[in-house]
C-alpha positions as CSV (number, residue, x, y, z in Angstrom):
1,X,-21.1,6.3,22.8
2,X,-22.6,5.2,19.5
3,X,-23.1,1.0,19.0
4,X,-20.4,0.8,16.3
5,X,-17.5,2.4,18.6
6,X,-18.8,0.0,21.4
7,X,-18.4,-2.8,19.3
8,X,-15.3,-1.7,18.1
9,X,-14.0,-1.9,21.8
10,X,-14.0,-5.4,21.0
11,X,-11.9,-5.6,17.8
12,X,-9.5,-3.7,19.5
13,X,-8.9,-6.5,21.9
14,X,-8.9,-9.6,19.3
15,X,-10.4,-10.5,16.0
16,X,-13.6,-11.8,16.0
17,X,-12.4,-14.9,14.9
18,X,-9.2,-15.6,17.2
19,X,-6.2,-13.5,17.4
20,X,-4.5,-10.8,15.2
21,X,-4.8,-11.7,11.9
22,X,-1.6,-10.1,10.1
23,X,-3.8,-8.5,7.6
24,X,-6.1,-6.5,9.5
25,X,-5.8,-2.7,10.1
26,X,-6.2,-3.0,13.8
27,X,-2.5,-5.4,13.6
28,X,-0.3,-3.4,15.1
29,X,-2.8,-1.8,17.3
30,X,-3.8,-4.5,18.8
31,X,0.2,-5.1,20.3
32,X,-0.1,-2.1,22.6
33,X,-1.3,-2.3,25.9
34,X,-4.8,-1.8,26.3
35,X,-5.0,2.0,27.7
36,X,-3.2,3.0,24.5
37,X,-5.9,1.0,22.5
38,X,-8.5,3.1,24.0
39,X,-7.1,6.3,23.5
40,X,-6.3,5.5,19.6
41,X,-9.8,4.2,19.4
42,X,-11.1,7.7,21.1
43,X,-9.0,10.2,18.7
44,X,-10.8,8.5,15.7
45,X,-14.1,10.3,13.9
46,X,-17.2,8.8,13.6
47,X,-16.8,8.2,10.1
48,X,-13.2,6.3,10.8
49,X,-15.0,4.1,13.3
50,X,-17.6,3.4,11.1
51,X,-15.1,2.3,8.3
52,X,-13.5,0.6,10.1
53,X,-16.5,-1.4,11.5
54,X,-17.6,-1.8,8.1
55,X,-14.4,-3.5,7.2
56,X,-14.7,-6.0,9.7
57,X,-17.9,-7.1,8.8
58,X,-17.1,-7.3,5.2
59,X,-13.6,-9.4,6.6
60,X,-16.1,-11.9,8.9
61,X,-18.7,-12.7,6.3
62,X,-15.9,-13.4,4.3
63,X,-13.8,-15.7,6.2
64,X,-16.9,-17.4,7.3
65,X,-18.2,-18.0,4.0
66,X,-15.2,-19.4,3.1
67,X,-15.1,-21.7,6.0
């Protein structure tokens, strides 16, 4: 398992920051249970992952600069 889909075990579960922002992709993911988190995560490409990843970090440097 490559360190960006680890990590993006995480933002499945919660934002980085506390909760589920509205305006994140991972929204509506995020209110089904947990197995069916997993399994969404699993279907995705590398290259989906890694977007997605991407778009956090962009989302957290953001909000935290602002902060």
């Amino acid at each position: 398992m490559s360190e960006v889909r680890l990590a993006m075990h995480g933002r499945i579960l919660r934002c980085s920051l506390g909760g589920n922002p509205k305006e994140c992709p991972l929204h509506e993911i995020r209110q089904r249970s947990i197995e069916e988190r997993i399994v969404w995560l699993d279907s995705k490409s590398e290259e989906e992952v890694e977007a997605l990843f991407s778009y956090h970090l962009k989302c957290l440097d953001e909000k935290t600069e602002s902060a």
